[in-house]
N, C-alpha and C positions, 0 to 999 in steps of 0.2 A: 465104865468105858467113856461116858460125856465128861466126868473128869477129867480122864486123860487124856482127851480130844483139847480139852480149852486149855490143859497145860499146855502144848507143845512150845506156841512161840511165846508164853509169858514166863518161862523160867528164866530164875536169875542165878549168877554165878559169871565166875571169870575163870577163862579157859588157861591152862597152863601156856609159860611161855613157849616158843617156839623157835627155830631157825626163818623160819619161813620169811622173807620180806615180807610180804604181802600183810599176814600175819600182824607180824612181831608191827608193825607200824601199823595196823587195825588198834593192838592194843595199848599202844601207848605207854604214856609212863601215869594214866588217873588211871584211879579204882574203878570197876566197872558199875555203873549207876543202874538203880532201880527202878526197872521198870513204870511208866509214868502212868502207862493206857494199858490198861488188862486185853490182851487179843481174847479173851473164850469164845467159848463154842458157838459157831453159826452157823444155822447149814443156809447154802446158797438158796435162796428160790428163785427159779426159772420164769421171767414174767413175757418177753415177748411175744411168743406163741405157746406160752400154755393149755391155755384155752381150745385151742386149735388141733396143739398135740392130743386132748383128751379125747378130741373127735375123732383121729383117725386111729387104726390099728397098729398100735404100738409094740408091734414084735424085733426080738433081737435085730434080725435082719435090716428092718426099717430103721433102727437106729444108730447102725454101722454104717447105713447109707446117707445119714445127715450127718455124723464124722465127717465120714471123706467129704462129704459135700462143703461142709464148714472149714475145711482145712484150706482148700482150693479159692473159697471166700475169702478167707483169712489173707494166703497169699496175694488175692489181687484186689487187695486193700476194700474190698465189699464189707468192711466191719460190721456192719449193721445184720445183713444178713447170714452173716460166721455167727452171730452171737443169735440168733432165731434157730440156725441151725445144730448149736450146739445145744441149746436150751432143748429143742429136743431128743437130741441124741444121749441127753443128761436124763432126762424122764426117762425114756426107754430102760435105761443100762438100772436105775435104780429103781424100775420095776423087775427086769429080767434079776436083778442080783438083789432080791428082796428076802428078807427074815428065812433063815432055813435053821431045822435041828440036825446037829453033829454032835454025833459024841455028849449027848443028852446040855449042850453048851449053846447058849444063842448067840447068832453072831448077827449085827446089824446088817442089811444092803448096801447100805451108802457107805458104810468102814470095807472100802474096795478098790484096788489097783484101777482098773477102768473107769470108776467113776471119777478117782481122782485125773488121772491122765484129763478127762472133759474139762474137769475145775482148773487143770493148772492152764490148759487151752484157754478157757473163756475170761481165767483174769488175762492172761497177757492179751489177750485182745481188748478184755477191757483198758487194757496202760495204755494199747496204740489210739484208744477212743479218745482219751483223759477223763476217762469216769474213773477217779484213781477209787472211792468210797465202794463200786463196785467189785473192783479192782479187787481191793484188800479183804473182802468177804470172801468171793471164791478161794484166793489163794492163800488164806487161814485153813480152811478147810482142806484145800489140796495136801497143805504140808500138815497137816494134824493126822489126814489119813495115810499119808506115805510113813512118818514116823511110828504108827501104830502100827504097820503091817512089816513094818522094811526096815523100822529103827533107824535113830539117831543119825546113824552113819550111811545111809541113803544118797546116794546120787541124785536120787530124782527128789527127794528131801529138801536137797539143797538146794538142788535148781528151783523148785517153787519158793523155798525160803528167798533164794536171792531176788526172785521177784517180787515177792512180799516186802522185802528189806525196799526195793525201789518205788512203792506204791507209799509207803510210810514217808519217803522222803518225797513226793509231790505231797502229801498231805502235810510236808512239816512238821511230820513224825519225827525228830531231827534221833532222839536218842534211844528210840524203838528199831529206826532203821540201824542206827551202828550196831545195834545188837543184833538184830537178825541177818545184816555183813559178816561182823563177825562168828556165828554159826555156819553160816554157809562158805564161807572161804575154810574155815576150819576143819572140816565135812571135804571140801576137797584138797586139800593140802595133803590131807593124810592120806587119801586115794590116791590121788594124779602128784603130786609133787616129786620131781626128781633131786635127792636129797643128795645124792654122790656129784650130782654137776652143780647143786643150788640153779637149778632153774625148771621152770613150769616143762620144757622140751624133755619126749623122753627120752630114753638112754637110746634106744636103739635108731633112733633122728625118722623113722619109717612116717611119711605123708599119707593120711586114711586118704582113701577113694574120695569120701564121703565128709570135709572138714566139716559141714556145718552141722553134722549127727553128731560130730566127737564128742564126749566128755569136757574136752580143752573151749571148746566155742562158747560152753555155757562159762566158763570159769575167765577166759575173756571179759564176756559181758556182765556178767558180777565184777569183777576189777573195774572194769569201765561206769559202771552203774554209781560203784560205791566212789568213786573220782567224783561226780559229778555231788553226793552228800559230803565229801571234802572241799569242794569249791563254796556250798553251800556256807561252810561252816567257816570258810576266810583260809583251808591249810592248805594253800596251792602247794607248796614244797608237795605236801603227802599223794594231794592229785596226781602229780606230773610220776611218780615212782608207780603210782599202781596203773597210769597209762602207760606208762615205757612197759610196764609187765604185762599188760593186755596186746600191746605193741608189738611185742616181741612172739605171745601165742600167734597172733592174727598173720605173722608173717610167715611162720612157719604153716600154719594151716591153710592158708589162702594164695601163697605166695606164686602157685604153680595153678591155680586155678580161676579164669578172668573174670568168671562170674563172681566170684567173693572180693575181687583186690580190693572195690569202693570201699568196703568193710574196713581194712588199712588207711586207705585216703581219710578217713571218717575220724580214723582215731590218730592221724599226722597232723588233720585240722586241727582240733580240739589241743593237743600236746604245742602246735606250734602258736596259737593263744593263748595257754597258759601261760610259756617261755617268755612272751613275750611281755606277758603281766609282769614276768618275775623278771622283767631286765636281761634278760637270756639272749641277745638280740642273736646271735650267730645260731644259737640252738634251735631258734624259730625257725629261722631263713631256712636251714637245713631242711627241716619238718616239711615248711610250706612249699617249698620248690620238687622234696618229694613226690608231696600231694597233687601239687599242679600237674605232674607229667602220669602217676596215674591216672587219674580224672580224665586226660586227654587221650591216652592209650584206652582206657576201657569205657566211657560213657561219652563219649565225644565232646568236644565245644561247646554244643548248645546246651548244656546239662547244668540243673541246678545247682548239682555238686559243684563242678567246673567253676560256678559262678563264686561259688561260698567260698571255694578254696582261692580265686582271686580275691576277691574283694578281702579277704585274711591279708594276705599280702601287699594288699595297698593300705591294709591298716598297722602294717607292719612299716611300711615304708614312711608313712603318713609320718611314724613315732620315729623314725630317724631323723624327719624335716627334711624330707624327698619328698616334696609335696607334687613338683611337676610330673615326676613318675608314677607318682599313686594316683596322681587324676587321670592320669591316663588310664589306668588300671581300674579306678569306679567306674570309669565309662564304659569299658569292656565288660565291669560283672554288670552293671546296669542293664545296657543293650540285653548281654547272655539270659537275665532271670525274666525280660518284659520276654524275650521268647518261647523260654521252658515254662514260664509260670503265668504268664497274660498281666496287661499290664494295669488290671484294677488287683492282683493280688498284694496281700500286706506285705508280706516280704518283698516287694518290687518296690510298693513306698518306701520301707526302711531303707534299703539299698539308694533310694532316691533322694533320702535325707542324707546318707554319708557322703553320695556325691557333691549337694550343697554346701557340707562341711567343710571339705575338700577342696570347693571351689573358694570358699570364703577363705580359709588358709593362702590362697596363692593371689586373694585379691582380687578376685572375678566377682566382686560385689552383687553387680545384677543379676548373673548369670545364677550363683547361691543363691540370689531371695528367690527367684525363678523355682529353682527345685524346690527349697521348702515346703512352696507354695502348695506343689506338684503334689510332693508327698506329705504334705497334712493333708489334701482334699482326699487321696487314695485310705489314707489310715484312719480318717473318719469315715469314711464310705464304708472300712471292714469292721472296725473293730467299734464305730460310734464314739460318741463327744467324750465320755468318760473314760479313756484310753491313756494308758502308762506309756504306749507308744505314740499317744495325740499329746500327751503333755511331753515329750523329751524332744518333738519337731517343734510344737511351739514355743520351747523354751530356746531351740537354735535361731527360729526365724525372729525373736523376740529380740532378741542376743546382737542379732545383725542389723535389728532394726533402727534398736538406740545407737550401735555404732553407725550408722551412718543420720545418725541425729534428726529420724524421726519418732522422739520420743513417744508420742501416744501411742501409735501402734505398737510400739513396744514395748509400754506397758501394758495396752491388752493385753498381747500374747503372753508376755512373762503372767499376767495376774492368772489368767487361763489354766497355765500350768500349776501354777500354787495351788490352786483351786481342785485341779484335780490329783493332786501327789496328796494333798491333804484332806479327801475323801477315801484313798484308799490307805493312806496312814499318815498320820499326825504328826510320828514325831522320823520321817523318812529323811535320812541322811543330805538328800538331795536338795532339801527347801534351801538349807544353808547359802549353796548357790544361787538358787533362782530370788534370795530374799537379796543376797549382795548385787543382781542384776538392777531389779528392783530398784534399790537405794541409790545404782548411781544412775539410774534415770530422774530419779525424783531430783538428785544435787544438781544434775545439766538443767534441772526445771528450776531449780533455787528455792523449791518447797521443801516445807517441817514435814514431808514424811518422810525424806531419805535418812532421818535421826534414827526415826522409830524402826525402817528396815535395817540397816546396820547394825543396827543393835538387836533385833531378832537374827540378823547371819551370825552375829558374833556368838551370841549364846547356842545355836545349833553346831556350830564350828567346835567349840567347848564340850562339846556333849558326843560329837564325833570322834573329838581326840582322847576320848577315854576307850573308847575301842580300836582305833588306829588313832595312835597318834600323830604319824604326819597330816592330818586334817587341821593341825594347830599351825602347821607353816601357813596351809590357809586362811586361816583365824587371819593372820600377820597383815596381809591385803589388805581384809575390810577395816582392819583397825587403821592403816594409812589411811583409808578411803574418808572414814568417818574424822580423822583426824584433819585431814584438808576442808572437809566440811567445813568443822569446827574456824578453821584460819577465817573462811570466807566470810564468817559472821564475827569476826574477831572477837570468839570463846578461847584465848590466849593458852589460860591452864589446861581448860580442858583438849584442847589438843596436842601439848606439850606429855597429855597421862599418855594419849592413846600412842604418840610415836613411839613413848620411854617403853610401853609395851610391848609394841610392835617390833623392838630393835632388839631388847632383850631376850623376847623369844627365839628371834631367830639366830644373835649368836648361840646361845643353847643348843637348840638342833641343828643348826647347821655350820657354827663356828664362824670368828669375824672375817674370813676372806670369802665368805659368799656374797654372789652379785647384788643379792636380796638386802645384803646387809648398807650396799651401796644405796640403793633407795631409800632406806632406812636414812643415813646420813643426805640425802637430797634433800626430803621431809624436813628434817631439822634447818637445813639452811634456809626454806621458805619459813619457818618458824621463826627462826635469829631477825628476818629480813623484816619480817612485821614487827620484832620487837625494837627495830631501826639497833640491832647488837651489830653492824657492817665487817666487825674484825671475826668473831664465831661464824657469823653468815658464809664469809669468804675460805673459811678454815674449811667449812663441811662441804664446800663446794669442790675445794680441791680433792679433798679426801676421796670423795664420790667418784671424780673425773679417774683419780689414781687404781680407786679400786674396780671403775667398771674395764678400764684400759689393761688392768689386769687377771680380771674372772671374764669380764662379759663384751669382747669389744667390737663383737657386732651391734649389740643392742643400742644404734645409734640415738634411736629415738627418747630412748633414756636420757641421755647422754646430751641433746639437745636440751631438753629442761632444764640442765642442771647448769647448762652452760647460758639460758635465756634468766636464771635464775641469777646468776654471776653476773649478767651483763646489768640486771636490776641495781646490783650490791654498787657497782661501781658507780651506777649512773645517779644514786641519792647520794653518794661520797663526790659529787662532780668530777667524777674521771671518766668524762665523756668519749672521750676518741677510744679507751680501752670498753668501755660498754656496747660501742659501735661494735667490736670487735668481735667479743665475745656475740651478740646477738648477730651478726653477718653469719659467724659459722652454725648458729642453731636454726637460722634462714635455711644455708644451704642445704641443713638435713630434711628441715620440715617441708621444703616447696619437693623433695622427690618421692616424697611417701603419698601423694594422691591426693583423692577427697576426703578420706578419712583425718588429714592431719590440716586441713583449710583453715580451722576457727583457730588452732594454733598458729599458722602462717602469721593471719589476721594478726593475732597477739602480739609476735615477733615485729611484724612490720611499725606498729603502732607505738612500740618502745620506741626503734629505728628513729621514728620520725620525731620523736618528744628529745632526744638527745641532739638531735639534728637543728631542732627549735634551739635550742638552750647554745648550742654556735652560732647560731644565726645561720646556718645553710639553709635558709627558707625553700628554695627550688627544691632539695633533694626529702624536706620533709615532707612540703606537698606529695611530693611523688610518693613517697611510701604513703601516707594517710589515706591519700585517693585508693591507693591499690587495698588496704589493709577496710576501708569502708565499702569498697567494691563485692569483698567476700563477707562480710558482715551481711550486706542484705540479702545475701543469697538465702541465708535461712530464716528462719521463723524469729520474732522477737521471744518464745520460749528459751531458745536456745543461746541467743547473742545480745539478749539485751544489756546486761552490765559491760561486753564487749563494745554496745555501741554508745554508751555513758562514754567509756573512758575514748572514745576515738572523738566524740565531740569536745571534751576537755581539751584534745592536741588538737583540735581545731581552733581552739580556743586563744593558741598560743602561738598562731602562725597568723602575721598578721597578711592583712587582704594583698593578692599581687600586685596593685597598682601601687601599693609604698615600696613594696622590696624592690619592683620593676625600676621603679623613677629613681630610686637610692643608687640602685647598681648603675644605670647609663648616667647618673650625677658624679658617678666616682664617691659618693659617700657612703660611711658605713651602712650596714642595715640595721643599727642599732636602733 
């Protein structure tokens, strides 16, 4: 009998094919793989109040009344004491139903309907704990004992298997849990499936009194469970099918009854950030606009739910570049979760970093570093320094910092997060970013370490794109990044490998009339320009202009470089007046972008005034040098020092006003 206790969930085998969706897309088109981790036999031991239960008088009675007692726990979220009270209701039942002879045949206590019923109680209470290891002891057990009394094709089988199957996948059990999915969807397919309409509803449409006792609730939530080890595993396509079919149970069974609807809302949220991973953007909006009006019909406005299901939808908005409408929207789920949840909760900080996000998108600089602030200090207060959620706020407010060109603090906070993504793993998708952040803080410092980061993004970017490959589009960036480096220190070849790189990849993936590809050709024109090649320089320059005017013709700022990079080309070929030109319009774009585009103004101004030299406009170059050294000292000599080399150079070449002055009221040249 302990034999065939420790078979139950470690059998292997692949179930015949199916009609079944649900099914047929569990199994795929691989072989079904062998078991990695043996489940055998464990019987649960009771440790909370064991000791305590020994004390007291352990009769049936007394143990029917920690059940109910523990159930009524359970419901109002008392876990700790559900699982005290179950652990004794578990002693009791497995002394009342202890060793008896039948039929000259011994039959264990614990191999028992009731006892199991406790076991499959005390794991799902264990899931709502997160003791998944607890978890998955009882309900090995539960389902060992149901299949031994009730076989195979068990209802209640199932349902403990599918909660097993979801305890396997918090323990990144990844291919224990497909397998005990796949049993337990199987197990109800053949029961509950409506084979004549192909859908989970049955024939006769009748709505139980009672949806959350049905059969169908459990088969819901196994669908919904095993979506969530689909997400795990990168198959969004297969998530979003087996939540549209949990979708569709929950609608029918809940749909008439206002206490269950959240249960719906829950599974619209979830459905409508998937869609929206997969580009589905109308499929979301659907979902989420759903969501929002239950939420508001059944849990009211202040409700956490309420809160999740906006803040989904300003993250949906956010992905459209509706950035004004989704701030408005974080600030409503914001305010919504400080009320329902108190505003030292973590989920209040996260919420408080999306609004930073949000706000940084729209250009509210201060206001963004403000929040970050806000919720790093909340997410270290919950979760402590070593936090996947402290290192992804520090890596925004990090992010924000070097953009507004307080490099140190920004490399704290970036190195912070490195720091912690790579204490809880090494080789995590993520560094790739936060190393390219890194690297172009160190190139704004004109330090040999932005080589050494760059080239640690590029190799994790490489290593990324072997599992998703669009992570190589990303690659494409840093290789620009590192290739500009390269110019600054006039390493000629070696910037000329990392463009030829970087250009190639991206026709590849993305073909030559992508925007990306125009940057790509911008790169080269500063390239041509240091190699003083002025006729290629001016070729790549127009190409660029051609091709952003054609993919991307908002991105003026782009678009400015390329034309401050033209206005260079012309002005070492001395065709001064068209240099003015081109640089006047890269002016106009740079002075309406903010603070964040200043040290470029600077830049622009600074050519301005060397062309203006080279006429002899002495007034109008003063004027630009003055203004272009005005914003140079605004920052630090970290950040603008080679800017204010070169502005003392064009100072160099204007001569003093008392010659241009007494030249001009002499009527002489100002040669």
């Amino acid at each position: 009998q302990t034999a065939s206790i420790g078979t139950v969930v470690a059998r292997v085998g692949a179930f015949a094919p199916c009609s079944l969706r649900a099914g047929a897309m569990l199994s795929g088109t691989q072989p079904m793989i062998v078991q990695k981790r043996f489940a055998g036999p464990r019987q649960y031991a009771p440790k909370g109040y064991r000791d305590a239960a020994g004390r007291l008088p352990m009769t049936p009675e007394f143990g029917e009344e920690c059940n109910d007692l523990a159930k009524i726990a359970y419901q109002s979220k008392n876990f700790g004491d559900a699982i005290s009270l179950y652990d004794r209701a578990l002693s009791a039942r497995r002394e009342t139903y202890g060793p008896i002879m039948k039929n000259v045949l011994l039959f264990y206590g614990p191999i028992h309907e009731k006892c199991a019923a406790v076991l499959h109680n005390i794991g799902r209470t264990f899931l709502a704990m997160k003791e998944y290891g607890a978890a998955e002891n009882a309900l090995t057990e539960a389902a060992a004992i149901y299949e031994q009394i009730e076989g195979g094709q068990s209802l209640k089988y199932a349902e403990s298997l599918a909660l097993l199957a979801l305890a396997y996948t918090h323990l990144k059990f990844l291919d224990e849990s497909e397998k005990a999915f796949k049993d337990a969807i199987k197990v109800y397919r053949d029961a509950l499936y409506n084979v004549k309409d192909n859908s989970w509803i049955p024939e006769n449409r009748e709505v139980p009194s009672e949806p959350n006792l049905h059969p169908l609730s459990s088969v819901a939530h196994a669908l919904a469970d095993c979506a969530t080890l689909f997400i795990m595993r990168g198959w969004e396509h297969r998530a979003i099918t087996f939540l549209e079919e949990a979708l569709e149970i929950r609608r029918f069974l809940y749909g008439r009854h206002q206490k269950f609807r959240p249960m719906v809302a829950q599974t619209l949220n979830k459905l409508a950030e998937l869609k929206k991973a997969s580009n589905d953007a109308v499929g979301a909006e659907m979902c989420i606009n759903e969501c929002i009006e239950i939420c508001l019909a059944t849990v009211g406005r202040e409700s956490a739910a309420t809160a999740h299901a906006i803040s989904t939808k300003a993250g949906l908005l956010s992905a459209k570049r509706q950035f004004r409408e989704a701030l408005k929207l974080y600030e409503e789920s914001t305010t919504t979760y400080g009320i329902a949840l108190g505003k030292d909760h973590p989920i209040f900080g996260q919420e408080v970093v999306k609004l930073g996000r949000c706000q940084e998108l729209c250009e509210e600089f201060g206001m963004a570093e403000k929040s970050y602030r806000k919720g790093l200090d909340i997410l270290k207060a919950a979760h402590g320094e070593m936090s996947i959620h402290v290192a992804e706020a520090a890596a925004c407010l990090g992010t924000l910092l070097v953009r507004k060109l307080d490099l140190s603090g920004g490399i704290e906070m970036l190195s912070g997060a490195v720091k912690i993504r790579k204490h809880f793993n090494r080789e995590d998708p993520q560094l790739a970013f936060l190393y390219q952040k890194l690297g172009e803080a160190y190139a704004m410092k004109h330090e040999h370490h932005a080589e050494a980061y760059f080239l640690l993004s590029i190799d994790r970017f490489r290593e990324n794109g072997k599992v998703e490959p669009l992570q190589r589009t990303y690659m494409t960036d840093v290789l620009d990044d590192l290739g500009l480096y390269y110019l600054e220190f006039k390493h000629l070849d070696k910037a000329e490998n990392c463009f030829k790189e970087s250009l190639d990849t991206r026709i590849e993936l993305l073909g030559d009339r992508h925007a990306t590809v125009a940057y790509s050709y911008s790169n080269f024109s500063l390239l041509y320009l240091q190699k003083e090649d002025y006729k290629n320089c001016e070729t790549m320059c127009r190409t660029a202009l051609d091709l952003y005017l054609a993919t991307a013709k908002s991105n003026v700022v782009a678009q400015a470089d390329v034309l401050s990079t033209l206005g260079q080309c012309y002005f070492y070929q001395r065709r001064f007046r068209e240099s003015l030109k081109e640089h006047e319009r890269a002016l106009n774009i740079r002075r309406m972008r903010g603070d964040t585009m200043e040290t470029a103004t600077a830049e622009t101004l600074n050519h301005m005034a060397r062309a203006y030299a080279e006429l002899k406009e002495y007034p109008a170059a003063l004027k630009h040098v003055t203004e272009a050294k005005r914003i140079a000292l605004k920052y630090g000599p970290e950040v603008t020092q080679v800017l204010r080399t070169e502005i003392q150079l064009t100072e160099q070449k204007i001569p003093s006003p008392e010659f241009w002055t007494q030249a001009i009221e002499s009527g002489k040249p100002t040669a």
